[in-house]
PDB file of N, CA, C and O in Angstrom:
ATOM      1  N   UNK A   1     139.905  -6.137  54.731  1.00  0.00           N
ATOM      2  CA  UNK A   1     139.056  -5.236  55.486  1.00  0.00           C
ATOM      3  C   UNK A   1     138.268  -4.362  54.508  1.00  0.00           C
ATOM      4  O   UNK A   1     138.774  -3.777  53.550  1.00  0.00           O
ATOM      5  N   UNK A   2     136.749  -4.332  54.907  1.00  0.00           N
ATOM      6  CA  UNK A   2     136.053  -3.295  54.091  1.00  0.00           C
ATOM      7  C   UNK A   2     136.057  -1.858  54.227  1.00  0.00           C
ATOM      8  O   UNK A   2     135.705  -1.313  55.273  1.00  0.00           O
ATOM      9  N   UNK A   3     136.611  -0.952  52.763  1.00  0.00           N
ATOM     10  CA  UNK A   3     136.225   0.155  53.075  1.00  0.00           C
ATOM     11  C   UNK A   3     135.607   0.422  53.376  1.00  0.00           C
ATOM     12  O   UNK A   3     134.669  -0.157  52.826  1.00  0.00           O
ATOM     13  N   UNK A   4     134.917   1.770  54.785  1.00  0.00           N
ATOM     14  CA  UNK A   4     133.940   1.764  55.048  1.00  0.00           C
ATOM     15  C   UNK A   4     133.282   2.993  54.035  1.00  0.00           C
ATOM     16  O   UNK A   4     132.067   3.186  53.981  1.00  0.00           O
ATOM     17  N   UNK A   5     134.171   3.703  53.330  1.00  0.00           N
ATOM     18  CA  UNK A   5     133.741   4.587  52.282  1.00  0.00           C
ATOM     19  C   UNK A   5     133.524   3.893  50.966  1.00  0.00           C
ATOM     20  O   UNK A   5     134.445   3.647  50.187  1.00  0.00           O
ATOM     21  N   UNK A   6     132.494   3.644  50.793  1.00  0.00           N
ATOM     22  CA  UNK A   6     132.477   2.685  49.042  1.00  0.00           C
ATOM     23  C   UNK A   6     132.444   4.195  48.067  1.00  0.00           C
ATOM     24  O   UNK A   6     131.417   4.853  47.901  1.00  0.00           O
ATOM     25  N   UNK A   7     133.263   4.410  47.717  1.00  0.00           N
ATOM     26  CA  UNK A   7     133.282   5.081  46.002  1.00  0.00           C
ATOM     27  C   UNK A   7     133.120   3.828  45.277  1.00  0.00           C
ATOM     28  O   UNK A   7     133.379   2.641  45.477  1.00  0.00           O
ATOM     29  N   UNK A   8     132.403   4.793  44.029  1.00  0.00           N
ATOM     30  CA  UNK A   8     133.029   4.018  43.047  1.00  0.00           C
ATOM     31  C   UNK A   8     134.190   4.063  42.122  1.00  0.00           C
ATOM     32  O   UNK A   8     135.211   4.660  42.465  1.00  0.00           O
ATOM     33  N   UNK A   9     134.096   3.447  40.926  1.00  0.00           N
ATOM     34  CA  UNK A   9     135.653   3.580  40.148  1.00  0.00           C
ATOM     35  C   UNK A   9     135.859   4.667  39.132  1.00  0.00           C
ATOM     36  O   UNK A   9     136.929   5.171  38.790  1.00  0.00           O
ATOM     37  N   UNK A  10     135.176   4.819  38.894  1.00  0.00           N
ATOM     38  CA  UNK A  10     134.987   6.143  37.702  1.00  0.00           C
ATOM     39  C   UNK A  10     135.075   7.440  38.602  1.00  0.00           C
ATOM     40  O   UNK A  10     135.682   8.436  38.208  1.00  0.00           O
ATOM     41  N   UNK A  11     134.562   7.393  39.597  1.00  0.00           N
ATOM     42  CA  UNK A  11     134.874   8.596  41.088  1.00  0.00           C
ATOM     43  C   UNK A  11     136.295   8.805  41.388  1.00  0.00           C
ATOM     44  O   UNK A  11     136.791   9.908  41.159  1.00  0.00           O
ATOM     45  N   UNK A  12     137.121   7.681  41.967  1.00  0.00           N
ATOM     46  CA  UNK A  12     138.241   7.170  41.958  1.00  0.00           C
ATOM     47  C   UNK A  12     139.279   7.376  41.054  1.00  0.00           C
ATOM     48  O   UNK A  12     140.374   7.890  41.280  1.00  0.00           O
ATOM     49  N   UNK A  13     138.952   7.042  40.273  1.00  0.00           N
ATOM     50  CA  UNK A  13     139.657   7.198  38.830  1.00  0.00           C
ATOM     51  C   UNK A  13     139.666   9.033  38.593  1.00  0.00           C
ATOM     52  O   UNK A  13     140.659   9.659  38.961  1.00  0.00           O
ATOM     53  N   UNK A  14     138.751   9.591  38.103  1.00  0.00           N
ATOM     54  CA  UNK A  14     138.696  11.164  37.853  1.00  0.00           C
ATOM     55  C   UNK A  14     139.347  11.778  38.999  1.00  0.00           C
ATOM     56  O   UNK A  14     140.246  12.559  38.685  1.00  0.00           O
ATOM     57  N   UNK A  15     139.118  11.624  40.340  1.00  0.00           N
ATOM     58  CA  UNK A  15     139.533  12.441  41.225  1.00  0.00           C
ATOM     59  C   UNK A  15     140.789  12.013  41.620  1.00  0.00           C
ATOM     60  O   UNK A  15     141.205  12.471  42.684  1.00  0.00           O
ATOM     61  N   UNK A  16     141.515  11.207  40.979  1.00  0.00           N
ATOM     62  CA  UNK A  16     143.153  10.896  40.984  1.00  0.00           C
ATOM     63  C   UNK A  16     143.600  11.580  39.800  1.00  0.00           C
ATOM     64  O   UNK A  16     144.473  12.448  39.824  1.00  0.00           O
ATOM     65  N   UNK A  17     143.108  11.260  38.949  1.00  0.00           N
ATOM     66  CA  UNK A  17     143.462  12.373  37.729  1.00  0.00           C
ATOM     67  C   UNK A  17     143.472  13.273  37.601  1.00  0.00           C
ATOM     68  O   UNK A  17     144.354  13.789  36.914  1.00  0.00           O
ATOM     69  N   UNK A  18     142.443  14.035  38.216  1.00  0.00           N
ATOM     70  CA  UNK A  18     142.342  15.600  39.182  1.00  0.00           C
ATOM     71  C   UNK A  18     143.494  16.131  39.792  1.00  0.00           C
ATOM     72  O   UNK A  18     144.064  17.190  39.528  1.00  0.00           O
ATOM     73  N   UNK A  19     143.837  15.102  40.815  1.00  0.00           N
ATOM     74  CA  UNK A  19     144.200  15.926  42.320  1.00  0.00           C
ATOM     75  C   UNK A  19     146.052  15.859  41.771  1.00  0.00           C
ATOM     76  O   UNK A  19     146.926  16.634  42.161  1.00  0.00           O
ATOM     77  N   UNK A  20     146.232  14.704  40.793  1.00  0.00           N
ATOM     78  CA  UNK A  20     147.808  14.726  40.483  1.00  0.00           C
ATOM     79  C   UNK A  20     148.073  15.398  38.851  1.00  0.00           C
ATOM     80  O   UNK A  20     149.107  15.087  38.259  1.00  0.00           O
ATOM     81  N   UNK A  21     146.843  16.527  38.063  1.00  0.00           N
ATOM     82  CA  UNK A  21     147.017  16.868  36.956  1.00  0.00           C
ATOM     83  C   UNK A  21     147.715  16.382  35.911  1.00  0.00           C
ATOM     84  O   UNK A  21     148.592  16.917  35.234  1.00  0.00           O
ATOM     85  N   UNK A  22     147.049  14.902  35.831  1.00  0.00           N
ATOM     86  CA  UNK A  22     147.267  13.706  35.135  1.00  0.00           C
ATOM     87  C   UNK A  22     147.112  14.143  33.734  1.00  0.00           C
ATOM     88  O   UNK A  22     145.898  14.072  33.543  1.00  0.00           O
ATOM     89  N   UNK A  23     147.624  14.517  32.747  1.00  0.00           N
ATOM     90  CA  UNK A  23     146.905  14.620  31.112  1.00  0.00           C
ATOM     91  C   UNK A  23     146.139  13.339  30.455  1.00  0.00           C
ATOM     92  O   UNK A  23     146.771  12.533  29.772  1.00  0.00           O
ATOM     93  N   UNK A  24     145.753  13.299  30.523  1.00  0.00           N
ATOM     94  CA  UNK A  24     144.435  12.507  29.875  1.00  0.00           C
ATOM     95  C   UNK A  24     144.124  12.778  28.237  1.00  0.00           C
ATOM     96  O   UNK A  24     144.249  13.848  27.642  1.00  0.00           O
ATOM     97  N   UNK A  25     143.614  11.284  27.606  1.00  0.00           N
ATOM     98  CA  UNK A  25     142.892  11.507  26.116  1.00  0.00           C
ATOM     99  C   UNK A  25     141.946  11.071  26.392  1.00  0.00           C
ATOM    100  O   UNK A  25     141.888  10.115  27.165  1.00  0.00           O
ATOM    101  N   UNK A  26     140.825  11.661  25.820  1.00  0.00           N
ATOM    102  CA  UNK A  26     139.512  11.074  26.159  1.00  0.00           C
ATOM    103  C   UNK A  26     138.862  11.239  24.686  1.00  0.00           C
ATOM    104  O   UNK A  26     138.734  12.291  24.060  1.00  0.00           O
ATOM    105  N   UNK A  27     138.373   9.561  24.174  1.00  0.00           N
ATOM    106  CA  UNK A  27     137.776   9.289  23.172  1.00  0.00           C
ATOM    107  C   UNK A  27     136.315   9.572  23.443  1.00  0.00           C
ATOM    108  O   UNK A  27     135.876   9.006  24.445  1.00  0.00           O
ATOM    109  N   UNK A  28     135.389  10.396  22.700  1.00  0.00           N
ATOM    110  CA  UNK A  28     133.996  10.948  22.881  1.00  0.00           C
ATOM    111  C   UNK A  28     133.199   9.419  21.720  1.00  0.00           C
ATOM    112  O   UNK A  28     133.871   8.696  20.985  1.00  0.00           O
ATOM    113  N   UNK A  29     132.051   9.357  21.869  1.00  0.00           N
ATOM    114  CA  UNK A  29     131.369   7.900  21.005  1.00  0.00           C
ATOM    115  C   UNK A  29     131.501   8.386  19.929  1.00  0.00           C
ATOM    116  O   UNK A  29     131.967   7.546  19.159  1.00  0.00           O
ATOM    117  N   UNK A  30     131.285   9.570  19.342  1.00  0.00           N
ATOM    118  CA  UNK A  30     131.399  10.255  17.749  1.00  0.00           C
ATOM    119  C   UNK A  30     132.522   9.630  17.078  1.00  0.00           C
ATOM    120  O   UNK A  30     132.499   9.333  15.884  1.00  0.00           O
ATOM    121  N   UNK A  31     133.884   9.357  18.153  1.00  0.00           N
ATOM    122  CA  UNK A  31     135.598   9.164  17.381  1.00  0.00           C
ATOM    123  C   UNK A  31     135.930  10.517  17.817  1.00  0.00           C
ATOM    124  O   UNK A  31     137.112  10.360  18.124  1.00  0.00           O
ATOM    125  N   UNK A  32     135.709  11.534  18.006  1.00  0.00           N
ATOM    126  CA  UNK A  32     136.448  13.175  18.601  1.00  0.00           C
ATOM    127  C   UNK A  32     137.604  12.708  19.707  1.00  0.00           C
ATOM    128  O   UNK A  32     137.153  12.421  20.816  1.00  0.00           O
ATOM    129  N   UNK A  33     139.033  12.600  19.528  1.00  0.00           N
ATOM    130  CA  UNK A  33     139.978  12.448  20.456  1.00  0.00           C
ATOM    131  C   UNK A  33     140.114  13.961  21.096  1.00  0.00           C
ATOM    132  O   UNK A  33     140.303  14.910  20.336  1.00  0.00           O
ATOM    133  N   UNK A  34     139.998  14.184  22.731  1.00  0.00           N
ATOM    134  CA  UNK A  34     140.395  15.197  22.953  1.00  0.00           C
ATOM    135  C   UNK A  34     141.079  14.852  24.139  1.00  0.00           C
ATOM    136  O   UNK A  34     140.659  13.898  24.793  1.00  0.00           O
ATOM    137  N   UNK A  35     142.523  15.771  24.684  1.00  0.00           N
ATOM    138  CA  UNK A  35     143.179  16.221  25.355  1.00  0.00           C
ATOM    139  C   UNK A  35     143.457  16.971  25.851  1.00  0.00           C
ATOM    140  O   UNK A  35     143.452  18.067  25.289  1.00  0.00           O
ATOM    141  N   UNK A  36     143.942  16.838  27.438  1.00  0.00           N
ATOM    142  CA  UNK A  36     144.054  17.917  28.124  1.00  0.00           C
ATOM    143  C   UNK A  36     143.930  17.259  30.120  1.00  0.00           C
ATOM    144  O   UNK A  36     143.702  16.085  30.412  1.00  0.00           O
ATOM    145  N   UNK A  37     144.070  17.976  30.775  1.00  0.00           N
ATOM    146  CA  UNK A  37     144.025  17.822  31.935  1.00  0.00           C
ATOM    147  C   UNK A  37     142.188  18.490  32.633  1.00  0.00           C
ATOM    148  O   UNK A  37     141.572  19.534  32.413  1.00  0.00           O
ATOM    149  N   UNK A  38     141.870  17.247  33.506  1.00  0.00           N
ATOM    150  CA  UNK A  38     140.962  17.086  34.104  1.00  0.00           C
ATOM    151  C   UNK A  38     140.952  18.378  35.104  1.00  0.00           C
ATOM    152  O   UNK A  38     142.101  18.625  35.470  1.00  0.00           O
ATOM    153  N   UNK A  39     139.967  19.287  35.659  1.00  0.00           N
ATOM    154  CA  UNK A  39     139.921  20.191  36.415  1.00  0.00           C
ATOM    155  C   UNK A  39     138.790  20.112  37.313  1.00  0.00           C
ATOM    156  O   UNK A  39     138.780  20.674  38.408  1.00  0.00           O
ATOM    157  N   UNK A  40     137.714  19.329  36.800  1.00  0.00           N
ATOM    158  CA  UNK A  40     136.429  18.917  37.792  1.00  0.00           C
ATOM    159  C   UNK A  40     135.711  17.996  37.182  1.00  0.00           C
ATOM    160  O   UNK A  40     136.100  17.421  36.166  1.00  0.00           O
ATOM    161  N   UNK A  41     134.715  17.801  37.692  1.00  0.00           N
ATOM    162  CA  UNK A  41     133.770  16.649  37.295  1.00  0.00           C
ATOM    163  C   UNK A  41     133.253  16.592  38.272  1.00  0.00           C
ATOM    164  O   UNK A  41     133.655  16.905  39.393  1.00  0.00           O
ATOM    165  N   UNK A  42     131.501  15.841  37.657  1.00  0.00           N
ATOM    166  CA  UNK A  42     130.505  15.919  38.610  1.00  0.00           C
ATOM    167  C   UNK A  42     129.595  14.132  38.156  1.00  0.00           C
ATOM    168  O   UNK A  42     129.899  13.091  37.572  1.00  0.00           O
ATOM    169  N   UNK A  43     128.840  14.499  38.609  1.00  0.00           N
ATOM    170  CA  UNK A  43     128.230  12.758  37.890  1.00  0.00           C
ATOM    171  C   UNK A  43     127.478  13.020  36.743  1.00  0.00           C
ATOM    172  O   UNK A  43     126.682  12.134  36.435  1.00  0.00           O
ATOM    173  N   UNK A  44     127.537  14.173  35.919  1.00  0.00           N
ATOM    174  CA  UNK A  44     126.869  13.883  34.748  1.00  0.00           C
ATOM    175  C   UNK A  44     127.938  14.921  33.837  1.00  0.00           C
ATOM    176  O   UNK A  44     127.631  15.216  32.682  1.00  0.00           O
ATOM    177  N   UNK A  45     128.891  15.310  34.306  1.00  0.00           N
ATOM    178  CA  UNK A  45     129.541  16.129  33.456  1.00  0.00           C
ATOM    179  C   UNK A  45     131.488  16.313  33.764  1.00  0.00           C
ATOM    180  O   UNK A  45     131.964  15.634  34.673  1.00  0.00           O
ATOM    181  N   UNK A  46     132.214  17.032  33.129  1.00  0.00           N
ATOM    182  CA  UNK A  46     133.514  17.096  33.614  1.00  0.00           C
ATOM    183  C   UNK A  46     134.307  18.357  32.917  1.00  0.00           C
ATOM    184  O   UNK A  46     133.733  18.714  31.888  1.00  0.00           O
ATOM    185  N   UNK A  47     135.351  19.031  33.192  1.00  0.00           N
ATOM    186  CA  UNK A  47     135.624  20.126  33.067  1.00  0.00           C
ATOM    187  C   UNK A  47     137.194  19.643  32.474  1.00  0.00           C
ATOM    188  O   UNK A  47     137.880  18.901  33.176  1.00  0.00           O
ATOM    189  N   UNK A  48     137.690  20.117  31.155  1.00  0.00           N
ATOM    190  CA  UNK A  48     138.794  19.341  30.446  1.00  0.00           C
ATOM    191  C   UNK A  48     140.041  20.932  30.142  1.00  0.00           C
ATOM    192  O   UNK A  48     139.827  21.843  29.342  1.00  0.00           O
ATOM    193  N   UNK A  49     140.975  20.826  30.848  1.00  0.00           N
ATOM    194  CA  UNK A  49     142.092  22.556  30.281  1.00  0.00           C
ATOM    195  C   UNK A  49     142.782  21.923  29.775  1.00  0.00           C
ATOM    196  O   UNK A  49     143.267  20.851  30.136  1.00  0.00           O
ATOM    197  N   UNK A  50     142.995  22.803  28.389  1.00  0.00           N
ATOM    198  CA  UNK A  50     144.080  22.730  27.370  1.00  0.00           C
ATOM    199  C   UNK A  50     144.272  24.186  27.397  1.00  0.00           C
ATOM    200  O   UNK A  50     143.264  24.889  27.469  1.00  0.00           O
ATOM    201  N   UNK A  51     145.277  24.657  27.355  1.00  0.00           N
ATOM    202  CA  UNK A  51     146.191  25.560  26.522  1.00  0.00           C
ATOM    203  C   UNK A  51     145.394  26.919  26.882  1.00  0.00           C
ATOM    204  O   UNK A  51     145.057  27.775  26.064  1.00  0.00           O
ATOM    205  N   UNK A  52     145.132  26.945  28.462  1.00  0.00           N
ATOM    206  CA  UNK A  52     144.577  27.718  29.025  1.00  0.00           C
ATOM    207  C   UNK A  52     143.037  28.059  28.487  1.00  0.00           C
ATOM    208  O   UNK A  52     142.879  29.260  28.266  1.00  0.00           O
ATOM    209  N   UNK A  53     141.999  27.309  28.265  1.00  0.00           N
ATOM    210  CA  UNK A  53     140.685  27.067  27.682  1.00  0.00           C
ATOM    211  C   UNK A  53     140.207  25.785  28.391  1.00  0.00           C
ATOM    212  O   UNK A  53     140.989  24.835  28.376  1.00  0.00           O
ATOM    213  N   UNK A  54     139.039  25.642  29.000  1.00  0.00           N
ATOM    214  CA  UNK A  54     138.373  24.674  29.360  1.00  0.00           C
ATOM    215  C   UNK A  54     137.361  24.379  28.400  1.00  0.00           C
ATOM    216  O   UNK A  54     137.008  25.187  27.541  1.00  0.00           O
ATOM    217  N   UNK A  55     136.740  22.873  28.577  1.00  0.00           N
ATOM    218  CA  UNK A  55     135.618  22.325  27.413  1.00  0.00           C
ATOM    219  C   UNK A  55     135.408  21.599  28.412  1.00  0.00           C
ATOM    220  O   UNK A  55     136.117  20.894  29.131  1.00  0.00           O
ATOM    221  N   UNK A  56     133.730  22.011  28.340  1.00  0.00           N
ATOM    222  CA  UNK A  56     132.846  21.448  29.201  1.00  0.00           C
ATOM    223  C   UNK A  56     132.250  19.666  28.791  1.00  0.00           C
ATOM    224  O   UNK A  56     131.177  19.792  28.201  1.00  0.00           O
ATOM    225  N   UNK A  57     132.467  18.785  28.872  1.00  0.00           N
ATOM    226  CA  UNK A  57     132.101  17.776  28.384  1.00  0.00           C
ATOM    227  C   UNK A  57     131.409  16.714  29.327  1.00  0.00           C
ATOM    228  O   UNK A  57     131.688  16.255  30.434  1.00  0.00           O
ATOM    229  N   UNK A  58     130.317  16.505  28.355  1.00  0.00           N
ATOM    230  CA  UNK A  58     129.258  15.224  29.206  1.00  0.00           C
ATOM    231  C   UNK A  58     129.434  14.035  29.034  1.00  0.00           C
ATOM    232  O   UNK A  58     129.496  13.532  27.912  1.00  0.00           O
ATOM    233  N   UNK A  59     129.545  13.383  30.131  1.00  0.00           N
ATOM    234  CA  UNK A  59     129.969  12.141  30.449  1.00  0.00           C
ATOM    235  C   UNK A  59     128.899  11.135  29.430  1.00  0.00           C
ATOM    236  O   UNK A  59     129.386  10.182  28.822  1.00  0.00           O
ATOM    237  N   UNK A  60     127.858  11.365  29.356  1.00  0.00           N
ATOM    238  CA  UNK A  60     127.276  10.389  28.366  1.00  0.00           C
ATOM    239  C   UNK A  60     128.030  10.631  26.844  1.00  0.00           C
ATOM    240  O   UNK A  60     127.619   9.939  25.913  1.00  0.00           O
ATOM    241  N   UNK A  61     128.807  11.323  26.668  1.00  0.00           N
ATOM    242  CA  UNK A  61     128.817  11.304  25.023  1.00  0.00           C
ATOM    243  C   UNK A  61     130.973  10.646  25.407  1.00  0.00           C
ATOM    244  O   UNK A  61     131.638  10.278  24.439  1.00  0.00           O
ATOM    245  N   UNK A  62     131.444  10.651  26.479  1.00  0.00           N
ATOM    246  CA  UNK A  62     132.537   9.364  26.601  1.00  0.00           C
ATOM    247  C   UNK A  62     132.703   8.782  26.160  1.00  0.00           C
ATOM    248  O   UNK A  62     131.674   8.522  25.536  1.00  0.00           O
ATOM    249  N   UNK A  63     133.729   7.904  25.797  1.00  0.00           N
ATOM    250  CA  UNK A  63     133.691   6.648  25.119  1.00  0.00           C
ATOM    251  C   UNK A  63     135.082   5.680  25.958  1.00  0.00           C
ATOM    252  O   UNK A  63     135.279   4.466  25.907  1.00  0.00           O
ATOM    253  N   UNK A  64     135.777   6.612  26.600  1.00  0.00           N
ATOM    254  CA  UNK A  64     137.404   6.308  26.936  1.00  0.00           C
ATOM    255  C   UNK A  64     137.909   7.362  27.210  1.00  0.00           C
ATOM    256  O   UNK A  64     137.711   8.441  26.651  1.00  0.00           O
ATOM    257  N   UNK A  65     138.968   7.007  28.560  1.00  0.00           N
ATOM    258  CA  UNK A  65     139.513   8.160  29.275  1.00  0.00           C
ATOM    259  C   UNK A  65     140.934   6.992  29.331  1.00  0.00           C
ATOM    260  O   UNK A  65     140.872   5.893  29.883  1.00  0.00           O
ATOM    261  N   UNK A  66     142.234   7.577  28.584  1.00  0.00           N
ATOM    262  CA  UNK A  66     143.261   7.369  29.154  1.00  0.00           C
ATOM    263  C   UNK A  66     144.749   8.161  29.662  1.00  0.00           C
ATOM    264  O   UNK A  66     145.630   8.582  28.913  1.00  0.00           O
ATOM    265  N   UNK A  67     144.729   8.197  30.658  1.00  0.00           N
ATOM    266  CA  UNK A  67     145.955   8.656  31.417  1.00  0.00           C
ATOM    267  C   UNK A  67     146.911   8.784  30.549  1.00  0.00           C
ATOM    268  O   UNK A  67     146.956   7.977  29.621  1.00  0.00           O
ATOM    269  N   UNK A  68     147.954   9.896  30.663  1.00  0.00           N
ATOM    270  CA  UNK A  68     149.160   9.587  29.734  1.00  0.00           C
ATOM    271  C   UNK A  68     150.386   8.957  30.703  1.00  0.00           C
ATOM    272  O   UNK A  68     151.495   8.661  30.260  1.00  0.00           O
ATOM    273  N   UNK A  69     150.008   8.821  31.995  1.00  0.00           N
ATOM    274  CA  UNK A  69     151.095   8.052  33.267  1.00  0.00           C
ATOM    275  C   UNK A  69     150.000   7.260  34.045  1.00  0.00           C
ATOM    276  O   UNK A  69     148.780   7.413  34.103  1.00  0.00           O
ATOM    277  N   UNK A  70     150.996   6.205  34.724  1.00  0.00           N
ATOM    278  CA  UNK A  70     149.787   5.412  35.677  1.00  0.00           C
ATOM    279  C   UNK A  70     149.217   5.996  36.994  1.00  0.00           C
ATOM    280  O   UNK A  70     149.855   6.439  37.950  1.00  0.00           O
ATOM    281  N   UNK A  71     147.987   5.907  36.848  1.00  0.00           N
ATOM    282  CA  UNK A  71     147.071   6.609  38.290  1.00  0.00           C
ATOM    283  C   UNK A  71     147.466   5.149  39.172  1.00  0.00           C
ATOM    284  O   UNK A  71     147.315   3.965  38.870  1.00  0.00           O
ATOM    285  N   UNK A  72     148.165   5.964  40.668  1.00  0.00           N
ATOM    286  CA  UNK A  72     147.841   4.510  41.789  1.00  0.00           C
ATOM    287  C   UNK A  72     146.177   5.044  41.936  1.00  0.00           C
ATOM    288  O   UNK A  72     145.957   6.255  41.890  1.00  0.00           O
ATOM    289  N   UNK A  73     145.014   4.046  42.118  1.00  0.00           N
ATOM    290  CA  UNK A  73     143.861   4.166  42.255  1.00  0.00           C
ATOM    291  C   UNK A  73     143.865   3.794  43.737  1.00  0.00           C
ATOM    292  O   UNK A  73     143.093   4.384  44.493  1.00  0.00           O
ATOM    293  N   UNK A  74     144.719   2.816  44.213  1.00  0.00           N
ATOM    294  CA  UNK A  74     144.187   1.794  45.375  1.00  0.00           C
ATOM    295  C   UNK A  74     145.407   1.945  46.161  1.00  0.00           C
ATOM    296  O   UNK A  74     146.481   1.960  45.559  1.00  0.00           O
ATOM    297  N   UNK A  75     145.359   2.111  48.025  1.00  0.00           N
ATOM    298  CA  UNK A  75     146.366   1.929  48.457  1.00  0.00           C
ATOM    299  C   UNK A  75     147.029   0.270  48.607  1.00  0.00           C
ATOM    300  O   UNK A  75     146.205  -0.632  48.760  1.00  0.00           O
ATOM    301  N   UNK A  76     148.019   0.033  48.576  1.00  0.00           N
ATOM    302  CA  UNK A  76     148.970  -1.214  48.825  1.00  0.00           C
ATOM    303  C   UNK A  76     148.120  -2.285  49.736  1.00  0.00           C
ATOM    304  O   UNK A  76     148.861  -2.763  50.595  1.00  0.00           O
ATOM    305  N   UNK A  77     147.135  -2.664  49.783  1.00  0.00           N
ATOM    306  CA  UNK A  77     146.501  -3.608  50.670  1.00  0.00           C
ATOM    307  C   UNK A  77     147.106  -4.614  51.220  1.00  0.00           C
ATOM    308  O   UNK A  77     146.674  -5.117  52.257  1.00  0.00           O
ATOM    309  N   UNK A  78     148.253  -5.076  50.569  1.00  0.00           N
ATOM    310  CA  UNK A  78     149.280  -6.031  51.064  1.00  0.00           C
ATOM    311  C   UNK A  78     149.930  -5.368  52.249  1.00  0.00           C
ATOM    312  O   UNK A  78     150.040  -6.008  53.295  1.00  0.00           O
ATOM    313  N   UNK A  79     150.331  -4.232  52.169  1.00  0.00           N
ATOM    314  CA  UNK A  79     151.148  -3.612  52.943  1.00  0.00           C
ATOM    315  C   UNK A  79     150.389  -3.110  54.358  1.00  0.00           C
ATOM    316  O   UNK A  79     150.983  -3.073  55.436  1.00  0.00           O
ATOM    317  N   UNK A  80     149.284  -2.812  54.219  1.00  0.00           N
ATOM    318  CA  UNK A  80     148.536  -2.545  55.174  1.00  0.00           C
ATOM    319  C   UNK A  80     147.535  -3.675  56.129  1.00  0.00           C
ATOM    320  O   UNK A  80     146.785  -3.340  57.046  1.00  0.00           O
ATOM    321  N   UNK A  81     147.792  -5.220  55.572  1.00  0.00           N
ATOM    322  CA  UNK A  81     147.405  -6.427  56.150  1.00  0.00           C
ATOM    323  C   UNK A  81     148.536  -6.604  56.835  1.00  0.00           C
ATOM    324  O   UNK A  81     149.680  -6.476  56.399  1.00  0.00           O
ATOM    325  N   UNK A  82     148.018  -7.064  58.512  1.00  0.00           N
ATOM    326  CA  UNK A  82     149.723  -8.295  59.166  1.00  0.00           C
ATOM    327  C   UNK A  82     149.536  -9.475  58.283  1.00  0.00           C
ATOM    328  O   UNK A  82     148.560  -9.822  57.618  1.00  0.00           O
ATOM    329  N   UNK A  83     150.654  -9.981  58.433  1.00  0.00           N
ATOM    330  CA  UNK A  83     150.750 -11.150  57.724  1.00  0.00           C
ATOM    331  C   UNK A  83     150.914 -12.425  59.171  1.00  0.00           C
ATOM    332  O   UNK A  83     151.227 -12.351  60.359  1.00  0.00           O
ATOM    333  N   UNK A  84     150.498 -13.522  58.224  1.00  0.00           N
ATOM    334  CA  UNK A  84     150.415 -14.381  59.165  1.00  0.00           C
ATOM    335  C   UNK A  84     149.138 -15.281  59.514  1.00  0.00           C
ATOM    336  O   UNK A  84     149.182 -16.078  60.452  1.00  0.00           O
TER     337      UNK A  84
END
């Protein structure tokens, strides 16, 4: 069955990382590793707290965002099909 809400995955992705204060590393294109937990994001930008300090960072200068635990992104689609 089609969602009738299409997000996309990078939407999906941040706002799970958000809403469960996921810690995250995020590689910038320079090589700059930075860490910290996600607090907002918008489509051209995102809001990163460490150690009670936020850093404002733009999504074009990204390179890699990884979770330090697994984000569920997607509900169980198996589970929510009858079978048969």
């Amino acid at each position: 069955m089609v969602n009738e809400k299409n997000q996309n995955l990078q939407d999906v992705f941040l706002n799970n990382a958000r809403k469960s204060k996921c810690p995250v590393t995020i590689f910038l294109v320079n090589g700059v590793k930075l860490q910290g937990v996600i607090t907002w994001f918008d489509n051209f930008s995102m809001l990163l707290r460490r150690d009670n300090q936020s850093q404002l960072i733009y999504k074009h200068a990204i390179s890699t965002i990884m979770p330090h635990e697994s984000l569920n992104l997607f509900e169980d689609e198996a589970n929510s099909q009858p079978e048969g």
